[in-house]
N, C-alpha and C positions, 0 to 999 in steps of 0.2 A: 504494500500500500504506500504510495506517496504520499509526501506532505506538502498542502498547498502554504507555499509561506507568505501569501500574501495575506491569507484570512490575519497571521501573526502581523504583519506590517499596518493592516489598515483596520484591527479591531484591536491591538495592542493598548494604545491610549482609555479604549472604555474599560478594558480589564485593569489596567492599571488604575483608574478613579474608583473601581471595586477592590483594586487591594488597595486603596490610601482609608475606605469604608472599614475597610476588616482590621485596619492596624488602629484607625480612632476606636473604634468599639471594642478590640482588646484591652486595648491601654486604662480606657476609661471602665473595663469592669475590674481590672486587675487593681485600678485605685480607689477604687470602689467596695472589693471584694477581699484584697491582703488584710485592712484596718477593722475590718465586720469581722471575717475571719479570727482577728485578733480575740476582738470583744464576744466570738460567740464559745472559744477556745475557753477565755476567762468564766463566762458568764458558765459553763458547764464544769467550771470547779469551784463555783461560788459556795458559802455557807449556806448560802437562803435558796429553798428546797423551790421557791416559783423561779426563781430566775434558771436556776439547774431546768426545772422541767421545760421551758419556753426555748432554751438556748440547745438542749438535746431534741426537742421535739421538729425546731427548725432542723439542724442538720442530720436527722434521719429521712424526713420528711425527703430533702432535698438531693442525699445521697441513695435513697430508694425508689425513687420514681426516673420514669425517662426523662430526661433533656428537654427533649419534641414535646413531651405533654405540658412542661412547664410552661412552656415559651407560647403554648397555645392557650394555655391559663391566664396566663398574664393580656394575651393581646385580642382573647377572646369574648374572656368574661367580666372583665376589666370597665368593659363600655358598659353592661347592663348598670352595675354599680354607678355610672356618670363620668369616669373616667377614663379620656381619651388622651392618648400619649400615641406620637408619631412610632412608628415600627423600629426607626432607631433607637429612640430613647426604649422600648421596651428590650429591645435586643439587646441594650446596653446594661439594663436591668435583671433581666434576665440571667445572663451571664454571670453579674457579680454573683448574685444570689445563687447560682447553683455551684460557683466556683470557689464563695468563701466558706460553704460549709465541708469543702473539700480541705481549705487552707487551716479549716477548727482543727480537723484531727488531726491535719500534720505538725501542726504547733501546738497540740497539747501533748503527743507522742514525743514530743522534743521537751516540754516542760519537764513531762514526765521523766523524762531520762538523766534529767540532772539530780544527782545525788539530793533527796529529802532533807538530811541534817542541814545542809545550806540553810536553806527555808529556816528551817526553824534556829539555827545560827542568828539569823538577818534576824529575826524575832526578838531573843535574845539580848541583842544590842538596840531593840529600842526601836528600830525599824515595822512603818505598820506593812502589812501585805501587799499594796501596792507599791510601797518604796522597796522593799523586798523584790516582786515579783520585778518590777521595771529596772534597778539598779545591779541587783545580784541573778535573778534566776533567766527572764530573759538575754541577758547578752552571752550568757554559755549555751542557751538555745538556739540561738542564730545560726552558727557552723552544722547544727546536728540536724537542722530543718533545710537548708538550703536546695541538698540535691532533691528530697522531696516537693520541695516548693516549685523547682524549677522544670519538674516531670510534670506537677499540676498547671504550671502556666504554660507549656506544649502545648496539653492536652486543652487548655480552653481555646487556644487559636484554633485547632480543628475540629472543636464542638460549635464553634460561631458559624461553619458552613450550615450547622441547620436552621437557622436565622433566615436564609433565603424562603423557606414555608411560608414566611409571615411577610414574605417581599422585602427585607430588607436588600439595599441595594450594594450588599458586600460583593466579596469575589466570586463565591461559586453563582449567585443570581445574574453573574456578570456573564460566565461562562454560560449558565443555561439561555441565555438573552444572544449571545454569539453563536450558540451552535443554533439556535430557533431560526434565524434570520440565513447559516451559511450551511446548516444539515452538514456539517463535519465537527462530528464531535469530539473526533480524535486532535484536531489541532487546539480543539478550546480546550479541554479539558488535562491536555498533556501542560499547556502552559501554566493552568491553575494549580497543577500540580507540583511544576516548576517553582511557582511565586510561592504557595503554602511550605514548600520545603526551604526556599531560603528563607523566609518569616522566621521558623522553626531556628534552620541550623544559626540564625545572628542569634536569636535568643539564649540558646545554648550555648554560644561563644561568649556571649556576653559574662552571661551568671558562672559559667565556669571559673571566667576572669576574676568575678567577684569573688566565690569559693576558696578560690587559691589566697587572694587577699587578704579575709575573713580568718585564715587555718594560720596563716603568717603570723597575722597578729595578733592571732590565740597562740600559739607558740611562743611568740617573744613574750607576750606577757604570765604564761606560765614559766619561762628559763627565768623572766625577770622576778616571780616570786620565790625560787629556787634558791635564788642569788640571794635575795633579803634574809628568807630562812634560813641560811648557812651560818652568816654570823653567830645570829641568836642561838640557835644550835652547839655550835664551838662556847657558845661564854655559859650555855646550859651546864 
């Protein structure tokens, strides 16, 4: 089978305003969805038995049901209620929501993994739980969530292709709107593949870069308390 490369020359430009669509709409559920993430993470290790139940109820809720159904929820039944919100903004919405209760468990699995006596160390000294969790318990969470974090934000650049259901005017809408018009969907569809894989592999290079920096300077500042507790040690 040939490839006609002109369909690529003269529909390039539309698919490309579909992927500048798909990169605002990441961006904006990931800033959206990391800080919720945070707070639904917290809110499901709270003391107070309602905030636990609301903060676990959301993200089972949202990690058990399909993607598609949500996004149909949101842009379906939405209006009966009185409110109308453009397909972006709910794509936008969408997204965060179904991607920060993915960000809960990865950052409570990270909380979790730092040594408990910490916590109640920070206690100890006077420290209440959020000066605790924000100064001592998250910044040793940060390295132990990263490569999860950065698999969950892949994966919501390639769950935004279902956003085209509800006409958002992302990438793959773009593609199905190219092949509609030139019935070759091998050139549309090989290119959307193209553009989703580099979205992907920057992202990946990116956070990798960040990882690496993150573990550095968790490193130096474990040699550098190493260093402190040697003295003390010797004049023990």
């Amino acid at each position: 089978m040939s490839i006609d490369l002109s369909i690529i020359t003269n529909y390039g430009p539309q698919l490309l305003l579909g992927f500048w669509m798909t990169i605002k709409i990441v961006v904006g559920a990931i800033i959206l969805g990391m800080p919720f993430g945070l707070v639904l993470a917290l809110g499901r290790r709270s003391r107070l038995a309602i905030i636990r139940f609301f903060a676990t109820s959301f993200i089972e809720v949202f990690r058990n049901t399909p993607f598609i159904i949500q996004v149909f929820m949101l842009f379906y039944v939405l209006p009966f209620y009185g409110l109308h919100l453009p397909a972006e903004y709910v794509g936008v919405v969408a997204l965060a929501a179904f991607g920060s209760a993915y960000f809960a468990e990865v950052i409570r699995g990270g909380i979790d993994a730092v040594a408990k006596g910490q916590l109640e160390s920070a206690r100890a000294t006077g420290m209440s739980d959020w000066q605790a969790m924000r100064y001592i318990i998250l910044p040793q969470t940060l390295p132990i969530i990263l490569p999860a974090m950065t698999n969950q934000t892949l994966s919501l650049v390639k769950e935004s292709a279902i956003l085209s259901t509800i006409t958002v005017g992302e990438l793959t809408m773009a593609a199905i709107t190219v092949q509609g018009e030139t019935f070759r969907p091998f050139e549309a569809f090989i290119m959307v593949a193209l553009l989703y894989w580099a979205l992907n592999e920057t992202l990946a290079i990116i956070m990798r870069r960040v990882e690496r920096k993150v573990s550095r300077r968790t490193s130096s500042s474990s040699r550098a308390k190493v260093v402190r507790a040697a003295p003390a040690a010797t004049e023990g």
